[in-house]
mmCIF file of the N, C-alpha and C atoms, coordinates in Angstrom:
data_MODEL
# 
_entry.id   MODEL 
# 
loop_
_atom_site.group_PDB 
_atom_site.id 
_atom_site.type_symbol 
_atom_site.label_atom_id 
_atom_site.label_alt_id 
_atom_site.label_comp_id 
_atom_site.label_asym_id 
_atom_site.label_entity_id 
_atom_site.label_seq_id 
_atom_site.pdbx_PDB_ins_code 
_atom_site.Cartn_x 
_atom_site.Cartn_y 
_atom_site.Cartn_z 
_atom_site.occupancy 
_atom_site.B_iso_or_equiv 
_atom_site.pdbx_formal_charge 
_atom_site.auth_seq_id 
_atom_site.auth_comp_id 
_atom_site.auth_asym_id 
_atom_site.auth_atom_id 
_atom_site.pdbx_PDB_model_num 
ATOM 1   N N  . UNK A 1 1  ? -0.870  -22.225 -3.914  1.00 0.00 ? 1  UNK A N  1 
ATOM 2   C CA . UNK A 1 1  ? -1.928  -21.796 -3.013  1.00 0.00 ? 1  UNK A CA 1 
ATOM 3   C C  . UNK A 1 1  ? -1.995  -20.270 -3.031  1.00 0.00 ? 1  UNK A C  1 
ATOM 4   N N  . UNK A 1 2  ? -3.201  -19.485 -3.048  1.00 0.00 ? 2  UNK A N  1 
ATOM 5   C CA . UNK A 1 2  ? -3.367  -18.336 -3.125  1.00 0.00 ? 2  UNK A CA 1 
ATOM 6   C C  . UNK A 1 2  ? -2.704  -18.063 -1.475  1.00 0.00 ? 2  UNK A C  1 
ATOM 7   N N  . UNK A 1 3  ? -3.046  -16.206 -1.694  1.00 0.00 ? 3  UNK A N  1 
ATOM 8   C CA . UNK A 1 3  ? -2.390  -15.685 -0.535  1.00 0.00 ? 3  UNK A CA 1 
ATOM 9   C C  . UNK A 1 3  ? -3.768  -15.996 0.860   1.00 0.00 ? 3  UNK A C  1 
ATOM 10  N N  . UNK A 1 4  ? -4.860  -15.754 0.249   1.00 0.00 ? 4  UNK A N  1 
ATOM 11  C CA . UNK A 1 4  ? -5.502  -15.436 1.265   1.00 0.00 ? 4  UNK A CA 1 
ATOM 12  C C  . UNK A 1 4  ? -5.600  -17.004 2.024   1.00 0.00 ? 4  UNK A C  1 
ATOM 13  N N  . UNK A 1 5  ? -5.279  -18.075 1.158   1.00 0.00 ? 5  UNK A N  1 
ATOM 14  C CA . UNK A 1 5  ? -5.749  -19.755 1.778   1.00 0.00 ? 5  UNK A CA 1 
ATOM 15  C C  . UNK A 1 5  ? -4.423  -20.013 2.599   1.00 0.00 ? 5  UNK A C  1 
ATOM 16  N N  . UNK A 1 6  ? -3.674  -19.163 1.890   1.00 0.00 ? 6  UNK A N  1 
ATOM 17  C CA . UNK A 1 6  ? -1.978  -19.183 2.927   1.00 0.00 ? 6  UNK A CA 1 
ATOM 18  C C  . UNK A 1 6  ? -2.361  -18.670 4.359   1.00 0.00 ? 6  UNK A C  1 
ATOM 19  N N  . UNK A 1 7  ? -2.921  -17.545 4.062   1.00 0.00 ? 7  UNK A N  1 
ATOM 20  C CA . UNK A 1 7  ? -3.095  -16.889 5.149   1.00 0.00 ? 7  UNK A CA 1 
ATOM 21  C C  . UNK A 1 7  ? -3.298  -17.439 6.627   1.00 0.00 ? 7  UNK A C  1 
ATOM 22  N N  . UNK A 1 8  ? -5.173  -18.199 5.916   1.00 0.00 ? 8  UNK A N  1 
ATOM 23  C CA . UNK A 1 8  ? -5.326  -18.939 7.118   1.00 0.00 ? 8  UNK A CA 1 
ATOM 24  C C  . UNK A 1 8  ? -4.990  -19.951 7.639   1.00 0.00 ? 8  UNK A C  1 
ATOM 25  N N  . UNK A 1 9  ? -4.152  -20.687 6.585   1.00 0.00 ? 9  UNK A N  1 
ATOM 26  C CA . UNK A 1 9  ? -3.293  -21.747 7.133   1.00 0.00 ? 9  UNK A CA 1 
ATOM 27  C C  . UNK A 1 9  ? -2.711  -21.192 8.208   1.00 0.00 ? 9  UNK A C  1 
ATOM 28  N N  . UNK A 1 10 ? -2.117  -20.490 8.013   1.00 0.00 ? 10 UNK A N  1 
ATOM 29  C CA . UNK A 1 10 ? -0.964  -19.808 8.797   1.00 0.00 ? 10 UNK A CA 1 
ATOM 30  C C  . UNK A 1 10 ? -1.551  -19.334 10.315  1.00 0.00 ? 10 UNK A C  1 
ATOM 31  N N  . UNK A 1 11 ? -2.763  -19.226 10.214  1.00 0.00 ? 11 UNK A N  1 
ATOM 32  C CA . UNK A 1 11 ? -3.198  -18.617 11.898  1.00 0.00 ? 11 UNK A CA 1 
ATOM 33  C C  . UNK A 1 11 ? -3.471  -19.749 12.240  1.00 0.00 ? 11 UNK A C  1 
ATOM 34  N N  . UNK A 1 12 ? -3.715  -20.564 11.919  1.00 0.00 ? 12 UNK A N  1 
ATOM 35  C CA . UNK A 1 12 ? -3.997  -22.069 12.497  1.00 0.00 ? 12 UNK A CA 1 
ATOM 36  C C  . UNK A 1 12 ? -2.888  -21.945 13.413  1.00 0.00 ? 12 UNK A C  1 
ATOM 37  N N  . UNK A 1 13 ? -1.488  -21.829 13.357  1.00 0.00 ? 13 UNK A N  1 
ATOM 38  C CA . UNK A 1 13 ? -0.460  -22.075 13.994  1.00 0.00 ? 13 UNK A CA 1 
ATOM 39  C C  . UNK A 1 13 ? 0.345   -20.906 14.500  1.00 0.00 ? 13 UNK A C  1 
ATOM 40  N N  . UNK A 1 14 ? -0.415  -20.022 14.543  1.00 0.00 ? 14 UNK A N  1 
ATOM 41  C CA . UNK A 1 14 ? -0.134  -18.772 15.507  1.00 0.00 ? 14 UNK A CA 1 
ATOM 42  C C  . UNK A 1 14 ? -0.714  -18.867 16.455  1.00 0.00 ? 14 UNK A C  1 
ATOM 43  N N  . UNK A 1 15 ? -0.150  -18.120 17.850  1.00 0.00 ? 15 UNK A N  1 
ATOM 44  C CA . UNK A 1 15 ? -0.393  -17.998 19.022  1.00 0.00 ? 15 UNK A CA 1 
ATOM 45  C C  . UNK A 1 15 ? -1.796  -17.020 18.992  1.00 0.00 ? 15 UNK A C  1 
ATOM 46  N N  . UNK A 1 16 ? -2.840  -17.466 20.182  1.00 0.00 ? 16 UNK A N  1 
ATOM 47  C CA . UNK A 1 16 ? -3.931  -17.533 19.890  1.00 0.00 ? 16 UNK A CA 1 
ATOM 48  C C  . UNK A 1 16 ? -3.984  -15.601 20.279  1.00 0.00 ? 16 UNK A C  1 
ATOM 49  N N  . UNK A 1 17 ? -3.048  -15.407 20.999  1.00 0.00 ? 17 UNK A N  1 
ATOM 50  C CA . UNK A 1 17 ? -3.610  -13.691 21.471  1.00 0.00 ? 17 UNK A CA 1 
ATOM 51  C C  . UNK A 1 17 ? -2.988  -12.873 20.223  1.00 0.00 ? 17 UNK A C  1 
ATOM 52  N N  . UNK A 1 18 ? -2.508  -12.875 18.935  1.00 0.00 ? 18 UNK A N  1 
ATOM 53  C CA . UNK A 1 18 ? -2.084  -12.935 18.034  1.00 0.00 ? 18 UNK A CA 1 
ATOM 54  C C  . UNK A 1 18 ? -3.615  -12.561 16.495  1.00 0.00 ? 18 UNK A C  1 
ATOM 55  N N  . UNK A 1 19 ? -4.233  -13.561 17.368  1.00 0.00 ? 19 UNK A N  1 
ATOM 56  C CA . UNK A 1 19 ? -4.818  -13.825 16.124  1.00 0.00 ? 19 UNK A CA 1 
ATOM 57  C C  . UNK A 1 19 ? -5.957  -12.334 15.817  1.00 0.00 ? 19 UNK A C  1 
ATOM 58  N N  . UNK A 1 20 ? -5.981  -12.023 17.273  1.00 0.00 ? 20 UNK A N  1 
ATOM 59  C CA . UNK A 1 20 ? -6.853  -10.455 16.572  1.00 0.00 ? 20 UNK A CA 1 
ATOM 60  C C  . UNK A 1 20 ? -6.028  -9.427  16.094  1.00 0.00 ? 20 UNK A C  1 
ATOM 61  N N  . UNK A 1 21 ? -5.084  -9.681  15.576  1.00 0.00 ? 21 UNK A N  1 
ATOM 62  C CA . UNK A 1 21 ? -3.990  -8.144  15.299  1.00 0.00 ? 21 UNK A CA 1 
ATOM 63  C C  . UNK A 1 21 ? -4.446  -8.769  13.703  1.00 0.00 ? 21 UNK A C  1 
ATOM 64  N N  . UNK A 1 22 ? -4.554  -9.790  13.475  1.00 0.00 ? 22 UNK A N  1 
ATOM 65  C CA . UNK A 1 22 ? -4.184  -9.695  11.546  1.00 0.00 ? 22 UNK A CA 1 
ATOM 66  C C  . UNK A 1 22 ? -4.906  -9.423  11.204  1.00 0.00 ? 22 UNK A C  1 
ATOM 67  N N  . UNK A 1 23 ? -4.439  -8.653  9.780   1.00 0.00 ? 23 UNK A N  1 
ATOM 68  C CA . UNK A 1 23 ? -5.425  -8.244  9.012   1.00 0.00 ? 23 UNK A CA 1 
ATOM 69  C C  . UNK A 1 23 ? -6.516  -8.986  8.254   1.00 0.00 ? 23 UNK A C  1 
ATOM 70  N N  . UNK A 1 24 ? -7.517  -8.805  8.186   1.00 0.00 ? 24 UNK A N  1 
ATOM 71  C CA . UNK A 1 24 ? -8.986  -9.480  7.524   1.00 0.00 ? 24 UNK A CA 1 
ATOM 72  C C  . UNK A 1 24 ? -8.247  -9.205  6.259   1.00 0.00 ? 24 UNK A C  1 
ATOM 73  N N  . UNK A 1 25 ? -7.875  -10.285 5.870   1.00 0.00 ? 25 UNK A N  1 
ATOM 74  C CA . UNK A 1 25 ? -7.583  -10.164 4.112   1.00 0.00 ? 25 UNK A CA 1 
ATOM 75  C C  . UNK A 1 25 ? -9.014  -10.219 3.060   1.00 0.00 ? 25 UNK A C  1 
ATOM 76  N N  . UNK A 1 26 ? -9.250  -11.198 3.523   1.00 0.00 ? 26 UNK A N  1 
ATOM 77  C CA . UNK A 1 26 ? -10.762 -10.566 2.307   1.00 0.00 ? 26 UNK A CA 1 
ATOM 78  C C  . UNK A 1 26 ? -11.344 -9.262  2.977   1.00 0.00 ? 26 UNK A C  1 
ATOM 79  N N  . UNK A 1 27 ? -11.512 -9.077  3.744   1.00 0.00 ? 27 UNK A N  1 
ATOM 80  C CA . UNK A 1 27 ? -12.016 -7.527  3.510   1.00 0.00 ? 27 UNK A CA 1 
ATOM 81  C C  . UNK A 1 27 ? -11.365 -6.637  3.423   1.00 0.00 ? 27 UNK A C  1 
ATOM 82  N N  . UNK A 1 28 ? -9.967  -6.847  3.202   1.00 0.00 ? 28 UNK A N  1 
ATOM 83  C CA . UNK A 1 28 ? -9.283  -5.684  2.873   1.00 0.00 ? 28 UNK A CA 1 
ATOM 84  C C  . UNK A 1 28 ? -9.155  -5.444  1.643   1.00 0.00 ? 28 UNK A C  1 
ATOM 85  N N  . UNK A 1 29 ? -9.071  -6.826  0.923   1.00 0.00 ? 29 UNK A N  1 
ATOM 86  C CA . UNK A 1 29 ? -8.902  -7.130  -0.971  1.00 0.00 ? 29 UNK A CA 1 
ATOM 87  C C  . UNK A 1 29 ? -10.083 -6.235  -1.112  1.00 0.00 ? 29 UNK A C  1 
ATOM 88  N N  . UNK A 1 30 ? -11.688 -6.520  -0.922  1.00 0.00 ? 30 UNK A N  1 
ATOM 89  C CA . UNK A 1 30 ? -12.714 -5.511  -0.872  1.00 0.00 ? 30 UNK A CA 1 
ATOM 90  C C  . UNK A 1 30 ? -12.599 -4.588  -1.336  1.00 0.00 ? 30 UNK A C  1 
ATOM 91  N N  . UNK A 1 31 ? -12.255 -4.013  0.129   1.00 0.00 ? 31 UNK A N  1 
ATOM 92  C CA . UNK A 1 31 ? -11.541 -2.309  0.322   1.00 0.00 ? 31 UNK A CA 1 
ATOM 93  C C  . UNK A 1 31 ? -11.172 -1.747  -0.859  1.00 0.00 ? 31 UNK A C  1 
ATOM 94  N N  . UNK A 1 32 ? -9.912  -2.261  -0.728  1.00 0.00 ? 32 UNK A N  1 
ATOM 95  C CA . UNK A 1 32 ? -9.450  -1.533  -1.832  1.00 0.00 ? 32 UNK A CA 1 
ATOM 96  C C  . UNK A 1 32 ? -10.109 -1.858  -3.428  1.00 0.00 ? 32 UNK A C  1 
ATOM 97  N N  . UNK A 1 33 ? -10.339 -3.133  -3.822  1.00 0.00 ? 33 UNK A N  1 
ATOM 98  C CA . UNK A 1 33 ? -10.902 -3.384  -5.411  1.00 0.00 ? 33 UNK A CA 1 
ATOM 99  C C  . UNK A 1 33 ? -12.436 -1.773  -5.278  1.00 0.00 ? 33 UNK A C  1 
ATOM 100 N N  . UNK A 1 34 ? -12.644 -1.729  -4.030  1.00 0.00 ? 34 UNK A N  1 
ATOM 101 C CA . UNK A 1 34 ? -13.820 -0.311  -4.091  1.00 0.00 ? 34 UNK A CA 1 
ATOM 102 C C  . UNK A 1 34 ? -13.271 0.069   -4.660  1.00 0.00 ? 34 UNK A C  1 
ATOM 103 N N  . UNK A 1 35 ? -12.256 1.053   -3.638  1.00 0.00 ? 35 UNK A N  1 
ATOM 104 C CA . UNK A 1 35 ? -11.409 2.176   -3.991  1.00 0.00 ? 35 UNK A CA 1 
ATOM 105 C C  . UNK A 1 35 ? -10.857 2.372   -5.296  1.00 0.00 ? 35 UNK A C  1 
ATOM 106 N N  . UNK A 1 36 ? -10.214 1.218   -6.198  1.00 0.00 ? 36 UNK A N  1 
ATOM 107 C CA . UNK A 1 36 ? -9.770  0.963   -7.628  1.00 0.00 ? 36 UNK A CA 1 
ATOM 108 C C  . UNK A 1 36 ? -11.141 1.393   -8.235  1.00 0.00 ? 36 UNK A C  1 
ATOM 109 N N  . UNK A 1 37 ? -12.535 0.602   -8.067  1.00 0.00 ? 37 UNK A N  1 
ATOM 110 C CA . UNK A 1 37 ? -13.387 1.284   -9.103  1.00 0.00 ? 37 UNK A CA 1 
ATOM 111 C C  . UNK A 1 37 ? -13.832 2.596   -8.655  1.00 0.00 ? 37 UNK A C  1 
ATOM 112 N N  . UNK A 1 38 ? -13.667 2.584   -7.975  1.00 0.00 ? 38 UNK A N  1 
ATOM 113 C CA . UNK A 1 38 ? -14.145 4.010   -7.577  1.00 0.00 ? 38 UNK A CA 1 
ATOM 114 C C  . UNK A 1 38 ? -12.958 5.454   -8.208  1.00 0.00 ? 38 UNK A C  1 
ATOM 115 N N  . UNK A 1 39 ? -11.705 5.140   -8.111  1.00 0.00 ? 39 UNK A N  1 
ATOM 116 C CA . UNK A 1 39 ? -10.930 5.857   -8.950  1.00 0.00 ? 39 UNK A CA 1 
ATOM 117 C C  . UNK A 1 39 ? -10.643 6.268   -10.338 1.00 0.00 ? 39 UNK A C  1 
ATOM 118 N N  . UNK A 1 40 ? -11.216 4.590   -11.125 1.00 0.00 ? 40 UNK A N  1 
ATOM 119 C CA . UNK A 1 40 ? -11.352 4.596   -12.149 1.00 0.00 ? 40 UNK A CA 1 
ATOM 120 C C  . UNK A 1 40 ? -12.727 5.488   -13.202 1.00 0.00 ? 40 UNK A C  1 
ATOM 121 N N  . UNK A 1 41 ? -13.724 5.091   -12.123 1.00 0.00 ? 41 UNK A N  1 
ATOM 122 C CA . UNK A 1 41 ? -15.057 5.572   -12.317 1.00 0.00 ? 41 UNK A CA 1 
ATOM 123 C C  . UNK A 1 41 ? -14.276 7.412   -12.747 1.00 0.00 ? 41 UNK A C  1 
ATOM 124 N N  . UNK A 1 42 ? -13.666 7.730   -11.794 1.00 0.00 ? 42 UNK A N  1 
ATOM 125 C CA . UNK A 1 42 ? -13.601 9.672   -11.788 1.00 0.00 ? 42 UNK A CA 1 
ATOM 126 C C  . UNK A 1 42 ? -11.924 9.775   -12.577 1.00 0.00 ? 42 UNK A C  1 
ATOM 127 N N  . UNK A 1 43 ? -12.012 8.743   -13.549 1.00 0.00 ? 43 UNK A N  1 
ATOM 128 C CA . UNK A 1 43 ? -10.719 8.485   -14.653 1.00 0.00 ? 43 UNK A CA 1 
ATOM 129 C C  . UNK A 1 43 ? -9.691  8.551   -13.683 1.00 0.00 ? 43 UNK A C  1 
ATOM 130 N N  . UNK A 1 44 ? -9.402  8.329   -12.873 1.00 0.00 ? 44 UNK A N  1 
ATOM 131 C CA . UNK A 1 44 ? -7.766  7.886   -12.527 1.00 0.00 ? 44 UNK A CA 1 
ATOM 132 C C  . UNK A 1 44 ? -7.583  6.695   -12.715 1.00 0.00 ? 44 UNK A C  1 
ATOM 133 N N  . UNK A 1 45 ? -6.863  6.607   -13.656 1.00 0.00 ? 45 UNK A N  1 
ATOM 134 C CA . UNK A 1 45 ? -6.318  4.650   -14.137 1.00 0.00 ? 45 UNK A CA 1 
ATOM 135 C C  . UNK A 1 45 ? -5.184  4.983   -13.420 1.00 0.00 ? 45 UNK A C  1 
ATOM 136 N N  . UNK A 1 46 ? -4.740  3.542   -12.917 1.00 0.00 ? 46 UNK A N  1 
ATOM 137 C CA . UNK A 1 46 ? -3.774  3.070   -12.046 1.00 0.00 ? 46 UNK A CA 1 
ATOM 138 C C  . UNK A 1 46 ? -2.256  3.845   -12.928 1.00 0.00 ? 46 UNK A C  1 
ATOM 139 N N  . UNK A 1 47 ? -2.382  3.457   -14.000 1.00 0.00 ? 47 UNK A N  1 
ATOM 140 C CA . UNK A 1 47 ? -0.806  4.438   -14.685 1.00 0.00 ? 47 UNK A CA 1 
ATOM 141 C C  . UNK A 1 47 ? -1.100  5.540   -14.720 1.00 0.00 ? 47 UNK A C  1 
ATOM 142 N N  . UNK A 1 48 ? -2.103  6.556   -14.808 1.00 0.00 ? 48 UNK A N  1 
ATOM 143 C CA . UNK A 1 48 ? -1.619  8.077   -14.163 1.00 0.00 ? 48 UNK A CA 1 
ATOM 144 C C  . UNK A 1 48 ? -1.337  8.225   -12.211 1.00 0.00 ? 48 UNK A C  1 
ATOM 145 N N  . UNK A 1 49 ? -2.256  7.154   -11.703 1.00 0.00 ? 49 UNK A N  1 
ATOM 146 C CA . UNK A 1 49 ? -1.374  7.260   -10.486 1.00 0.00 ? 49 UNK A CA 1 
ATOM 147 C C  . UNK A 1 49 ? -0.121  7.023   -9.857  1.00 0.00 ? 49 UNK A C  1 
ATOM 148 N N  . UNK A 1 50 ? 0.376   6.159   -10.788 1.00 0.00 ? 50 UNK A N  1 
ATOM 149 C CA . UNK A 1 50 ? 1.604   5.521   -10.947 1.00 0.00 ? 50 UNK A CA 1 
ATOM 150 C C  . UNK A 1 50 ? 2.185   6.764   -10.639 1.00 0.00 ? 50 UNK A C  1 
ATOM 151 N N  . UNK A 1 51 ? 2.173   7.168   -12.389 1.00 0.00 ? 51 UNK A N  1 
ATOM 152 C CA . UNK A 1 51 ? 2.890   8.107   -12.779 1.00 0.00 ? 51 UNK A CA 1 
ATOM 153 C C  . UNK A 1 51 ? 3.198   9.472   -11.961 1.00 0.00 ? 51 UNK A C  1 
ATOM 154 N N  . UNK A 1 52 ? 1.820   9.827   -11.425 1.00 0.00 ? 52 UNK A N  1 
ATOM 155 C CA . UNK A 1 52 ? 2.030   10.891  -10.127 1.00 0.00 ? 52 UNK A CA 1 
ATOM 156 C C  . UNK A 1 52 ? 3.209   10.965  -9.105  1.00 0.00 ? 52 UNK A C  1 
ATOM 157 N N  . UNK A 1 53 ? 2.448   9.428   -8.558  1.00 0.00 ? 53 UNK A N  1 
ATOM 158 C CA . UNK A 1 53 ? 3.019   8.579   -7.364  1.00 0.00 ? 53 UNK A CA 1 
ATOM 159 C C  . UNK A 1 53 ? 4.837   9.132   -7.916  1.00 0.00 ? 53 UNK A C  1 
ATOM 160 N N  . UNK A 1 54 ? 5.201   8.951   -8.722  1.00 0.00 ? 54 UNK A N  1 
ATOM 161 C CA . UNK A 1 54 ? 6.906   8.496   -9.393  1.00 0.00 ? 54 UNK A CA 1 
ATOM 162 C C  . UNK A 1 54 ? 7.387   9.984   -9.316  1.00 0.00 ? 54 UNK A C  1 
ATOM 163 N N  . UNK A 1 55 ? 6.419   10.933  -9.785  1.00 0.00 ? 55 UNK A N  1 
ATOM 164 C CA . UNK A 1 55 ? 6.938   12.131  -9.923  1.00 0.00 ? 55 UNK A CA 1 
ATOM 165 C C  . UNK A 1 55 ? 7.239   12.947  -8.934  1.00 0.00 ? 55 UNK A C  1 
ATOM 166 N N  . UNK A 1 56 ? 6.230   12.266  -7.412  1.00 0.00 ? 56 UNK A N  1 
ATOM 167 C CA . UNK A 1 56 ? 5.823   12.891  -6.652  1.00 0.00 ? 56 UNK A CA 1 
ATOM 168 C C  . UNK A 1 56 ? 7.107   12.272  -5.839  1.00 0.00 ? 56 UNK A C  1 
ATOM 169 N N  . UNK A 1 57 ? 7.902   11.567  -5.740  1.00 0.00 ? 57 UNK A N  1 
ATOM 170 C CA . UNK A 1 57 ? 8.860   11.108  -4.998  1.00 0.00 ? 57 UNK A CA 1 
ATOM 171 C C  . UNK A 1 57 ? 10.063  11.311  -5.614  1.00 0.00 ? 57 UNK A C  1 
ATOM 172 N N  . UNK A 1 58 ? 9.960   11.641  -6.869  1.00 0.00 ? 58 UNK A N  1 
ATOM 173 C CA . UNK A 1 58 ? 11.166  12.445  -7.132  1.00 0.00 ? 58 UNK A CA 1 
ATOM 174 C C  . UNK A 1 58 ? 11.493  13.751  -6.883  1.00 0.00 ? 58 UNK A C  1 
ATOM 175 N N  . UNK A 1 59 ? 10.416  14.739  -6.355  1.00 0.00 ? 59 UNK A N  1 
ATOM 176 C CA . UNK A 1 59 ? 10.026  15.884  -6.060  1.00 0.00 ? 59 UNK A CA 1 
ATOM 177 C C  . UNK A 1 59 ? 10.743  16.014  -4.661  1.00 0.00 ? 59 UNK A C  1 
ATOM 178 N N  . UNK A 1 60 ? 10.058  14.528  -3.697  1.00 0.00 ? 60 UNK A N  1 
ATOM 179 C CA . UNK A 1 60 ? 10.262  14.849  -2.154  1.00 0.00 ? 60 UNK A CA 1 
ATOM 180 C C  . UNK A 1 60 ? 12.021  14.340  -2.047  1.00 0.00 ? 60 UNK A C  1 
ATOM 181 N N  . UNK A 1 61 ? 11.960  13.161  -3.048  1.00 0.00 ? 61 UNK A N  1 
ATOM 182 C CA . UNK A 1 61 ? 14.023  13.177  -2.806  1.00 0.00 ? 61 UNK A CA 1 
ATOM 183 C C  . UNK A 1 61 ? 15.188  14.492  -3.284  1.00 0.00 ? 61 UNK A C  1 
ATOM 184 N N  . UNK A 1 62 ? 14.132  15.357  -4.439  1.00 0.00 ? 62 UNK A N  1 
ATOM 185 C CA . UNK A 1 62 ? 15.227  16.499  -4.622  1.00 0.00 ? 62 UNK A CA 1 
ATOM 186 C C  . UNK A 1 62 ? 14.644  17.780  -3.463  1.00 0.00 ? 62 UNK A C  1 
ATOM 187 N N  . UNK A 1 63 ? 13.877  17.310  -2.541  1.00 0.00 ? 63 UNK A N  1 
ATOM 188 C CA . UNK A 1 63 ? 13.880  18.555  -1.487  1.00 0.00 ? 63 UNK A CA 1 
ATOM 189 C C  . UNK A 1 63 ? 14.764  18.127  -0.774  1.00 0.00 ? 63 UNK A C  1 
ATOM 190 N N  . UNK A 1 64 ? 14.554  16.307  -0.084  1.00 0.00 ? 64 UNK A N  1 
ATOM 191 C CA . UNK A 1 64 ? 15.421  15.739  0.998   1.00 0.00 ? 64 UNK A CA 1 
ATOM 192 C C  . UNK A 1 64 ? 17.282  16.227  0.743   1.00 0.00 ? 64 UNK A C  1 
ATOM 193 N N  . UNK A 1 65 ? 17.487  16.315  -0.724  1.00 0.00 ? 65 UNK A N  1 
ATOM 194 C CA . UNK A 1 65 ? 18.853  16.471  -1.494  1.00 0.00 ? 65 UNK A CA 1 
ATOM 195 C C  . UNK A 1 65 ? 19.276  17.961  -0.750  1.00 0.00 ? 65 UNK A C  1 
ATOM 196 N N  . UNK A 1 66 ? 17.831  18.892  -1.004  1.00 0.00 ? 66 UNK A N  1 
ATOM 197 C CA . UNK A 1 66 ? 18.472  20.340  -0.599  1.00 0.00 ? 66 UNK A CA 1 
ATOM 198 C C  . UNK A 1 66 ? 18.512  20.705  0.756   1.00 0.00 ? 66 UNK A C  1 
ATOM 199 N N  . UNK A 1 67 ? 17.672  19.647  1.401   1.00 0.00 ? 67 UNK A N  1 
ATOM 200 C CA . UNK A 1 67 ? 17.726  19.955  2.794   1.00 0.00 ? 67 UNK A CA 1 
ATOM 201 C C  . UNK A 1 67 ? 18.954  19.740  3.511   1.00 0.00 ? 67 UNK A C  1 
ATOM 202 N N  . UNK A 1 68 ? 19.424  18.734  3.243   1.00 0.00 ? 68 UNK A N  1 
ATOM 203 C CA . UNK A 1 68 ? 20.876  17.768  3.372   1.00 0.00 ? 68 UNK A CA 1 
ATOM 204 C C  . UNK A 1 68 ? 21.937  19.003  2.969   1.00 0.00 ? 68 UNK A C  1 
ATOM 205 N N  . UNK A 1 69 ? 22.133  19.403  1.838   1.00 0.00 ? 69 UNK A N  1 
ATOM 206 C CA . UNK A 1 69 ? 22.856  20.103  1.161   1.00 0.00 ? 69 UNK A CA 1 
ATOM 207 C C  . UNK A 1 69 ? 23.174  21.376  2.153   1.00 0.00 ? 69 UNK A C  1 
ATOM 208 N N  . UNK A 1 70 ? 21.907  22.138  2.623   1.00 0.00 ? 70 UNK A N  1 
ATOM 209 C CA . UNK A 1 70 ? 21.988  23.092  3.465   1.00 0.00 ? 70 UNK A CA 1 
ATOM 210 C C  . UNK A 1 70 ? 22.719  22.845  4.579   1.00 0.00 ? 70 UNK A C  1 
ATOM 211 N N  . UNK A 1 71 ? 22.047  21.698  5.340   1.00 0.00 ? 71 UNK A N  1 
ATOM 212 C CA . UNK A 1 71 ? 22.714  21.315  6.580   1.00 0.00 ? 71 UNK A CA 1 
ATOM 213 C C  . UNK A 1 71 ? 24.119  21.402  6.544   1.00 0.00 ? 71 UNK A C  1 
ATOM 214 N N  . UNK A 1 72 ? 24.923  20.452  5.576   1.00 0.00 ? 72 UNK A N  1 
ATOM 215 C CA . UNK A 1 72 ? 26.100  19.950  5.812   1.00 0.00 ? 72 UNK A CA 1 
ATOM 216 C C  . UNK A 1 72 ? 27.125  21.519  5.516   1.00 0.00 ? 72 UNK A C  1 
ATOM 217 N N  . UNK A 1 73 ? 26.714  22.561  4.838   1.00 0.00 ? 73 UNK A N  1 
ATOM 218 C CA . UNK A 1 73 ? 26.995  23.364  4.725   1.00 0.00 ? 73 UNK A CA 1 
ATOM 219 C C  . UNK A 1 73 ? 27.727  24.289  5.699   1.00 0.00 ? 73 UNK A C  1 
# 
């Protein structure tokens, strides 16, 4: 069973004041498949964001490293 047919199985048997917090899964799939063409359209393919994304968190763990480093100092 897909996610989204899971989904609503699943509120069937949730408590009813509950049921406005979840997220609209099809319109969120939407959302974002925009956002994907829309990124792609202005050439960002998903592997240079990746790739950003990877670099960009190796960046913020060797600040977290020097921040730490200072402190314990």
């Amino acid at each position: 069973m897909k996610f989204g047919k899971s989904l609503d199985t699943a509120l069937e048997d949730m408590p009813c004041e509950w049921r406005p917090y979840v997220i609209q899964y099809k319109s969120l799939k939407k959302c974002i498949n925009k956002i994907v063409e829309e990124l792609e359209t202005r050439g960002l393919s998903a592997d240079l964001l990746t790739e950003w994304l990877q670099k960009n968190e190796a960046n913020d763990a060797d600040h977290k490293l020097h921040k730490l480093d200072y402190f314990l100092q």
